[in-house]
PDB file as gemmi writes it, atoms N, CA and C in Angstrom:
CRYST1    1.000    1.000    1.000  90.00  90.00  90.00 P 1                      
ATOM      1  N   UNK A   1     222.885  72.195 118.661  1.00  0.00           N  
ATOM      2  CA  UNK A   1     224.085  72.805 119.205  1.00  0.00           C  
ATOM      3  C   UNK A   1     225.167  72.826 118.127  1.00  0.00           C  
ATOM      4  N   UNK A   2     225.779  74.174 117.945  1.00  0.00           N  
ATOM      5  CA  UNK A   2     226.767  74.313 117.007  1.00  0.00           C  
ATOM      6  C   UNK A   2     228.326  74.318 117.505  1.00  0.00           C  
ATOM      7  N   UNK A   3     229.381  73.510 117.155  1.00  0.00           N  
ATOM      8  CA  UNK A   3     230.550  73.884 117.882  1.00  0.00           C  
ATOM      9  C   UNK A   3     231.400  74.998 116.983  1.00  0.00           C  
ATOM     10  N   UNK A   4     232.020  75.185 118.094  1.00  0.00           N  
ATOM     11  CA  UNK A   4     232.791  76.385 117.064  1.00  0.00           C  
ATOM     12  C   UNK A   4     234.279  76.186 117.467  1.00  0.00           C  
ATOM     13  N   UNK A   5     235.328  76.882 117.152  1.00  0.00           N  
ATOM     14  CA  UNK A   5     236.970  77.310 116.793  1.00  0.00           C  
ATOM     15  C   UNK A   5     237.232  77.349 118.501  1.00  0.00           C  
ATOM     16  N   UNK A   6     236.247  78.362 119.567  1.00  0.00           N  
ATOM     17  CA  UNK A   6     236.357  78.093 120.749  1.00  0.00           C  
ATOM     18  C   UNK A   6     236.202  76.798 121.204  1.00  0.00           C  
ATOM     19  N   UNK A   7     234.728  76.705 120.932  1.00  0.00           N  
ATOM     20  CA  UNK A   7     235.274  75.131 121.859  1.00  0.00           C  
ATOM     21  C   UNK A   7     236.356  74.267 121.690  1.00  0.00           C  
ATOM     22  N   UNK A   8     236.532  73.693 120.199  1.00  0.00           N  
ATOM     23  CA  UNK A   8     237.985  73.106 119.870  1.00  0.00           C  
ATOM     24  C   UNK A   8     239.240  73.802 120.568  1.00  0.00           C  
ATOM     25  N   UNK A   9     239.173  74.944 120.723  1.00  0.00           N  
ATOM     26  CA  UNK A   9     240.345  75.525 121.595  1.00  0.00           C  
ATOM     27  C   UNK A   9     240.310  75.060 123.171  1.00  0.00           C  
ATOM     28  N   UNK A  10     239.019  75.188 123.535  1.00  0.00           N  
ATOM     29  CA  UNK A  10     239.038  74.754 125.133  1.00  0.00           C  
ATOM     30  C   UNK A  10     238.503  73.391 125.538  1.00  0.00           C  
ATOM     31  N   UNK A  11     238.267  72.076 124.201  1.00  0.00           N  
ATOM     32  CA  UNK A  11     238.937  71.168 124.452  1.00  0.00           C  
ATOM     33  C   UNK A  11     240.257  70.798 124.405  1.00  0.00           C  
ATOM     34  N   UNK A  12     241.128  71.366 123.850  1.00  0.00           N  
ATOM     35  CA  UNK A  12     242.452  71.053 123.410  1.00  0.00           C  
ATOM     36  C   UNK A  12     243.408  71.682 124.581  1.00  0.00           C  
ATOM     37  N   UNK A  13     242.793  72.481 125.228  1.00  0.00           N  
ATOM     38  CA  UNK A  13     243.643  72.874 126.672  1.00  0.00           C  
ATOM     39  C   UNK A  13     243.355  71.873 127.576  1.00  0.00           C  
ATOM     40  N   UNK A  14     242.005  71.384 127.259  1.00  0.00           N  
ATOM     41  CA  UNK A  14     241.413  70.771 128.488  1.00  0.00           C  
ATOM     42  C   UNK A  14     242.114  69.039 128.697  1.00  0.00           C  
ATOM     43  N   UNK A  15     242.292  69.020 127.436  1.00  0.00           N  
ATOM     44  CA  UNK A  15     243.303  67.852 126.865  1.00  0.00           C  
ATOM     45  C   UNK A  15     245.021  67.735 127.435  1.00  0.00           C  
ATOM     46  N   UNK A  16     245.505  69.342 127.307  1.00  0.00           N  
ATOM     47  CA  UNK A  16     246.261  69.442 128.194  1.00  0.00           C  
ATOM     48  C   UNK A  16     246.288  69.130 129.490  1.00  0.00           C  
ATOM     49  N   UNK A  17     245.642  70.023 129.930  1.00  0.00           N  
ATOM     50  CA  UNK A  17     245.889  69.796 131.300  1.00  0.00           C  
ATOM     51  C   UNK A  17     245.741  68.607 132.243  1.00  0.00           C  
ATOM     52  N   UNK A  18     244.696  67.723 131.336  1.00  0.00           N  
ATOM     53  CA  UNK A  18     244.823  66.460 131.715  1.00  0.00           C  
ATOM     54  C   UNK A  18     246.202  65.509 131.774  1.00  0.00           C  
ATOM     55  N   UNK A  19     246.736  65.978 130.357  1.00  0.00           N  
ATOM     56  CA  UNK A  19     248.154  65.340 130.279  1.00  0.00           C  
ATOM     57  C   UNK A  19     249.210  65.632 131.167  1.00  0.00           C  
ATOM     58  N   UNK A  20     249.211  67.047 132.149  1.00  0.00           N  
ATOM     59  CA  UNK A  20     249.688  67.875 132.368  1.00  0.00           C  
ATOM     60  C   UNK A  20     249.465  67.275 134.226  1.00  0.00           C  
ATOM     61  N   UNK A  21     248.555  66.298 134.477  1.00  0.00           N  
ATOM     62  CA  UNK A  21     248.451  66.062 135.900  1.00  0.00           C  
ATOM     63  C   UNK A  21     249.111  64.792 136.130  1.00  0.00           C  
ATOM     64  N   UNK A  22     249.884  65.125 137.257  1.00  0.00           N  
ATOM     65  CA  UNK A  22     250.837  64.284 138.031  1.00  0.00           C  
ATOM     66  C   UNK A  22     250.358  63.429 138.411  1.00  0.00           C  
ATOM     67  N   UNK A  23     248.817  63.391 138.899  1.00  0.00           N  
ATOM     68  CA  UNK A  23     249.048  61.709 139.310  1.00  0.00           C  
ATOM     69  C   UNK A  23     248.383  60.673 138.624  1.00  0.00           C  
ATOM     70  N   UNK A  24     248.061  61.290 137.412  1.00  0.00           N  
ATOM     71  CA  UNK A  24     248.034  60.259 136.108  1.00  0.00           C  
ATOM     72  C   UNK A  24     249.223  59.140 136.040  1.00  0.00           C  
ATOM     73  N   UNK A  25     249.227  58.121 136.163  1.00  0.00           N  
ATOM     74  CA  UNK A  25     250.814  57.354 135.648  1.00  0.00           C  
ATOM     75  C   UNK A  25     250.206  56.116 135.263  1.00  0.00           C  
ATOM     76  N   UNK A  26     251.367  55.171 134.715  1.00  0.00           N  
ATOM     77  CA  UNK A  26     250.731  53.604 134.091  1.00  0.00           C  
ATOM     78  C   UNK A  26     249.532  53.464 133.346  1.00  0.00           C  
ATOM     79  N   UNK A  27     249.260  52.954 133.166  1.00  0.00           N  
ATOM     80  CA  UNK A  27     248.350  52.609 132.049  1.00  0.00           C  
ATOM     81  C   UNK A  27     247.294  53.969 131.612  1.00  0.00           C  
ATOM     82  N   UNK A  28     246.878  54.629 133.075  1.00  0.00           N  
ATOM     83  CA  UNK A  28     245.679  55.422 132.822  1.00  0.00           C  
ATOM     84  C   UNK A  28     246.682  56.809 131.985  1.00  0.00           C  
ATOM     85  N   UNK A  29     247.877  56.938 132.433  1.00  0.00           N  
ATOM     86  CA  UNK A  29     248.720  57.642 131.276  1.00  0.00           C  
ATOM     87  C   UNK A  29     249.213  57.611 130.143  1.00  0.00           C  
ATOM     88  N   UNK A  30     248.894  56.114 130.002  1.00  0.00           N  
ATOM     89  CA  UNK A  30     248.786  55.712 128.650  1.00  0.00           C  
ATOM     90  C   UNK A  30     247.562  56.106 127.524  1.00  0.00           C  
ATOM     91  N   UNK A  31     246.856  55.489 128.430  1.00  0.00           N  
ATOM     92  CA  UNK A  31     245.381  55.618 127.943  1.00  0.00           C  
ATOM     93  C   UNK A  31     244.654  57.255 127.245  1.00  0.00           C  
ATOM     94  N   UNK A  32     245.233  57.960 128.215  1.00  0.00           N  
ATOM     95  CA  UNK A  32     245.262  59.350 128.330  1.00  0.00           C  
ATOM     96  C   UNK A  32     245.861  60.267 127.040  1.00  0.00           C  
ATOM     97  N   UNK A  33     247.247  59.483 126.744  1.00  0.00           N  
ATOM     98  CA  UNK A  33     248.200  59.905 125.606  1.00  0.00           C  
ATOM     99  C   UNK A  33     247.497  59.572 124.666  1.00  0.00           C  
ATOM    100  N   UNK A  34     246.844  57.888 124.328  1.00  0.00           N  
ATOM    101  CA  UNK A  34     246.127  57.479 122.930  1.00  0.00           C  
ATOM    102  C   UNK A  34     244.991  58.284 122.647  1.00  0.00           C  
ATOM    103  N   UNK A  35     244.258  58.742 123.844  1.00  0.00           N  
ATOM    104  CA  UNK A  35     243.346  59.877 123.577  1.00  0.00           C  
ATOM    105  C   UNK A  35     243.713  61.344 123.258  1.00  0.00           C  
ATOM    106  N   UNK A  36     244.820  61.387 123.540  1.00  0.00           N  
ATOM    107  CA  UNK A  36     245.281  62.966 123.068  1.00  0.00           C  
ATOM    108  C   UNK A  36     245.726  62.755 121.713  1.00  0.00           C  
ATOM    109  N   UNK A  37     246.120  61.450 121.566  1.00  0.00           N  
ATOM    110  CA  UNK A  37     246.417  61.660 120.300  1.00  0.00           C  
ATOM    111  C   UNK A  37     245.103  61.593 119.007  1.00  0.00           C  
ATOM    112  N   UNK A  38     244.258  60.944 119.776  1.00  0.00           N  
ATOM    113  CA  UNK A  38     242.913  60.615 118.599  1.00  0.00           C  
ATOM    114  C   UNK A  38     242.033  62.463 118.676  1.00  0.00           C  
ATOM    115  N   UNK A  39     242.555  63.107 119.864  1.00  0.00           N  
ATOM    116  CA  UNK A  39     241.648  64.490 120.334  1.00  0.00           C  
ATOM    117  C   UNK A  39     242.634  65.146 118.928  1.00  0.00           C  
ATOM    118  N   UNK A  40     243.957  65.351 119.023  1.00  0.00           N  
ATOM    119  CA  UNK A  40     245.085  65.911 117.981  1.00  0.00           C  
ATOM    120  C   UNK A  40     244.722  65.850 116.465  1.00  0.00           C  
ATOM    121  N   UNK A  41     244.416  64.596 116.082  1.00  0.00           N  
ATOM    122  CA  UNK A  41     244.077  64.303 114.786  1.00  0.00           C  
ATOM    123  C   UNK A  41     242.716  64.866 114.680  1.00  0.00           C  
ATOM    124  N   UNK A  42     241.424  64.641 115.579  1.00  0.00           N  
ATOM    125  CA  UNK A  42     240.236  65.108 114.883  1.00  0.00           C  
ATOM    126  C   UNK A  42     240.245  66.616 115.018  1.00  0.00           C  
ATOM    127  N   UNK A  43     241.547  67.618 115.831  1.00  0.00           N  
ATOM    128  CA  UNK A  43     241.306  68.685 115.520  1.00  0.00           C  
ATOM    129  C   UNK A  43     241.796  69.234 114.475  1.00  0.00           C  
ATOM    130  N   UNK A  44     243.021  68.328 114.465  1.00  0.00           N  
ATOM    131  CA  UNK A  44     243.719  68.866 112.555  1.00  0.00           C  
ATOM    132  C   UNK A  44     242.946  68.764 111.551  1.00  0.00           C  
ATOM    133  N   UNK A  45     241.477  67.782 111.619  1.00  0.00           N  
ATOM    134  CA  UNK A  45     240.996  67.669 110.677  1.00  0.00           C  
ATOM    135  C   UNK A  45     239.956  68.698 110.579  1.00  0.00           C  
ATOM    136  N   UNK A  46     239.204  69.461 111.616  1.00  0.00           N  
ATOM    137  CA  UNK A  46     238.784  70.523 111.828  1.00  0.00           C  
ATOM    138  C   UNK A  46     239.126  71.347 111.688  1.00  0.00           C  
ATOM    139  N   UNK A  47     240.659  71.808 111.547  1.00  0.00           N  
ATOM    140  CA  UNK A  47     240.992  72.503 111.205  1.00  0.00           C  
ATOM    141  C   UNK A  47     241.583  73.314 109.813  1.00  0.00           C  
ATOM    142  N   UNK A  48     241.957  71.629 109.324  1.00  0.00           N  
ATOM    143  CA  UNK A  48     241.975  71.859 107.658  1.00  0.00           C  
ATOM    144  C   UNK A  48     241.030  71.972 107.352  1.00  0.00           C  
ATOM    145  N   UNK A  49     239.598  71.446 107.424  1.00  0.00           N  
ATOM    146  CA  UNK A  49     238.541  71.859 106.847  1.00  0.00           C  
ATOM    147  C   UNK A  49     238.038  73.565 106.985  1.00  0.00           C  
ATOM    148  N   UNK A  50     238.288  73.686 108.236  1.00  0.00           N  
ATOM    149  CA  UNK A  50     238.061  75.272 108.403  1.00  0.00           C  
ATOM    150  C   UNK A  50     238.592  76.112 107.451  1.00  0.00           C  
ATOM    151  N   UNK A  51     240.294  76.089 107.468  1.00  0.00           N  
ATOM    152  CA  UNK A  51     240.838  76.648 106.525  1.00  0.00           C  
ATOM    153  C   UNK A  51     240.876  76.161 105.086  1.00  0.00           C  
ATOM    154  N   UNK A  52     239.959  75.007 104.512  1.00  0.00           N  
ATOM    155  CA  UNK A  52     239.512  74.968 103.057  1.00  0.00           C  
ATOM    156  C   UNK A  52     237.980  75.809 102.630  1.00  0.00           C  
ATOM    157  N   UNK A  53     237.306  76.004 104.128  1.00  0.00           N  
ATOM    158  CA  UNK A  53     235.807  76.686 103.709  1.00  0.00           C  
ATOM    159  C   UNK A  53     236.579  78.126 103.550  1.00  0.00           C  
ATOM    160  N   UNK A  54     237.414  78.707 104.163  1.00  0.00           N  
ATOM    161  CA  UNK A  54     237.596  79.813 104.398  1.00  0.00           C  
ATOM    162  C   UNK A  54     238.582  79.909 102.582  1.00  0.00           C  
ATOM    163  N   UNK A  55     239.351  79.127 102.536  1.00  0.00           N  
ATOM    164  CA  UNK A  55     240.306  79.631 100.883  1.00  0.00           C  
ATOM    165  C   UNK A  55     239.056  79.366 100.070  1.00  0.00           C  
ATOM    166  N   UNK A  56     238.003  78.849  99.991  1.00  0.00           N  
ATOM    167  CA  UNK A  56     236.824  78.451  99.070  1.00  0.00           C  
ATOM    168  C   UNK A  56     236.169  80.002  99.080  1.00  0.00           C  
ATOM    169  N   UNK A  57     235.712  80.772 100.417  1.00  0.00           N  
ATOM    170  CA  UNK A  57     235.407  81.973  99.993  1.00  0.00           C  
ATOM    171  C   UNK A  57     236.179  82.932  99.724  1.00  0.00           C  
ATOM    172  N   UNK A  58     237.168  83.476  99.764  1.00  0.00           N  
ATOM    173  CA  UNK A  58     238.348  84.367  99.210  1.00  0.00           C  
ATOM    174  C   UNK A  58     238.227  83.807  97.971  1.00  0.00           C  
ATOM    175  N   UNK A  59     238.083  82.905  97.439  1.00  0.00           N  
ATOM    176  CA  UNK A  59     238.055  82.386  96.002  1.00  0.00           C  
ATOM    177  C   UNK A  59     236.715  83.224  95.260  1.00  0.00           C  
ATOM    178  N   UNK A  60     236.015  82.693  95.906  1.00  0.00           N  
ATOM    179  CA  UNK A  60     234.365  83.260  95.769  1.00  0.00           C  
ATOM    180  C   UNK A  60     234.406  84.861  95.842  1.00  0.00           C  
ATOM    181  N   UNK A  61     234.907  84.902  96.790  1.00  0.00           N  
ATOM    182  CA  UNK A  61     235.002  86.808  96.794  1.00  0.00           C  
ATOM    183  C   UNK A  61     235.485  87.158  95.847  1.00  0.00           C  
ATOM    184  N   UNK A  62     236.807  86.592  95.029  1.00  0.00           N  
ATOM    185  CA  UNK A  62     237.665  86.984  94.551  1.00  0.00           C  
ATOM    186  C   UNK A  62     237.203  86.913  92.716  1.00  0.00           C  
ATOM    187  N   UNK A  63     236.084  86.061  92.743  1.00  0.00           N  
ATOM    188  CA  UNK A  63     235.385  85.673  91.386  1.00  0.00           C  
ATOM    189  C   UNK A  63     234.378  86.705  91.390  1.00  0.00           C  
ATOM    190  N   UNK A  64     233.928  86.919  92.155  1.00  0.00           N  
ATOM    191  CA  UNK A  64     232.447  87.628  91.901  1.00  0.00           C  
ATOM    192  C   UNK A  64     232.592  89.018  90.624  1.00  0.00           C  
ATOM    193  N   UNK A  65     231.256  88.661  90.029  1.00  0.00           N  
ATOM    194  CA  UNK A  65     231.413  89.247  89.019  1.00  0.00           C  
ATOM    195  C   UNK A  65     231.382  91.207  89.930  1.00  0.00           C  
ATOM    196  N   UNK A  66     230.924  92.161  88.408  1.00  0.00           N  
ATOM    197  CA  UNK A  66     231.315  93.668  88.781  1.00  0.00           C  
ATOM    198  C   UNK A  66     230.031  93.816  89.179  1.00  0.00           C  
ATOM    199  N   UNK A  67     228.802  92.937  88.946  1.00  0.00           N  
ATOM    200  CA  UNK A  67     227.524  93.386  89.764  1.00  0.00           C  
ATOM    201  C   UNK A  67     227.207  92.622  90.450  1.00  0.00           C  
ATOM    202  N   UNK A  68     228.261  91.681  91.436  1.00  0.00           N  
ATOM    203  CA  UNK A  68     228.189  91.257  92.320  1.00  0.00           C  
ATOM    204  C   UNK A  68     227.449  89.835  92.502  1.00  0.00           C  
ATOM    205  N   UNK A  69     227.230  89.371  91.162  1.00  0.00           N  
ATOM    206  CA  UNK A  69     226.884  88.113  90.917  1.00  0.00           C  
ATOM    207  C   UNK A  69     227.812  86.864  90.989  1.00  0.00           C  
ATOM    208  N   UNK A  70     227.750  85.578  91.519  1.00  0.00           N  
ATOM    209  CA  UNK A  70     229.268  84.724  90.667  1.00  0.00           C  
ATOM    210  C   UNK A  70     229.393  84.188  89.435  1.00  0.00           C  
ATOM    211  N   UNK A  71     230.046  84.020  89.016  1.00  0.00           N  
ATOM    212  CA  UNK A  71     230.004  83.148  87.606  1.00  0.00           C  
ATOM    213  C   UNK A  71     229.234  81.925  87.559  1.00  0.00           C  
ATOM    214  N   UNK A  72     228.213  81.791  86.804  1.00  0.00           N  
ATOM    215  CA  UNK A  72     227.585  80.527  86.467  1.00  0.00           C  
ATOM    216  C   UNK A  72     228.256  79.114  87.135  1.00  0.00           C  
ATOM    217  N   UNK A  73     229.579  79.333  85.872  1.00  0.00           N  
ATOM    218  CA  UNK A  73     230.319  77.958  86.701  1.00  0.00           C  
ATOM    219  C   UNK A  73     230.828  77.661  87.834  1.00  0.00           C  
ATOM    220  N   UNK A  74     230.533  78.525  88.657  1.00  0.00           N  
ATOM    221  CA  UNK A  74     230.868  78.700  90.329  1.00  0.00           C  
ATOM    222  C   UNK A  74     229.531  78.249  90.777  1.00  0.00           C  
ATOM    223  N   UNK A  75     228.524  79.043  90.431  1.00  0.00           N  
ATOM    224  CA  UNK A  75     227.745  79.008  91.460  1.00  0.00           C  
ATOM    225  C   UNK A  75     226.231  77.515  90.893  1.00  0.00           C  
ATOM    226  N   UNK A  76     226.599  76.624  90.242  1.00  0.00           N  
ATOM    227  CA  UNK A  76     226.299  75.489  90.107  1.00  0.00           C  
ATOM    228  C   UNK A  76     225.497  75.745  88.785  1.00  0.00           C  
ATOM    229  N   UNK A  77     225.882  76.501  88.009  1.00  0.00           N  
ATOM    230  CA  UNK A  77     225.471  76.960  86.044  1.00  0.00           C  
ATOM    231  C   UNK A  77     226.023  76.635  85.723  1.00  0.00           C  
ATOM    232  N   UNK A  78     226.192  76.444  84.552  1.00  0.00           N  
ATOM    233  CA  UNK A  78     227.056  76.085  82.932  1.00  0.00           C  
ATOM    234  C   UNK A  78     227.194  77.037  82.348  1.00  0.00           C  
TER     235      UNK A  78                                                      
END                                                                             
């Protein structure tokens, strides 16, 4: 199973709306917050990574030689 940009999106609502219900209170609203916050961080980190694979190929696109090869030193040559 592969996750993708959706699912991270419709855990992160789903995260909401949990936060978002009233009769959460005391501790289990606590509990609730430390998990939104650990859900917050592993998506930022998903998400910077996303957007480093993605500037890595615009890079790559942006190297490729005129017959469509990459440069040696890109593509693991000397």
């Amino acid at each position: 199973m592969q996750n993708t940009l959706g699912d991270l999106n419709n855990h992160l609502f789903a995260q909401l709306e949990r936060l978002n219900d009233e009769e959460i209170k005391g501790e289990e609203l606590k509990e609730e917050i430390e998990r939104s916050k650990a859900v917050s961080n592993i998506a930022k980190g998903i998400i910077d990574n996303g957007q480093l694979v993605l500037q890595a190929q615009k890079f790559a696109d942006d190297q490729m030689n005129a017959d469509g090869k990459m440069p040696k030193l890109l593509n693991g040559g000397v």
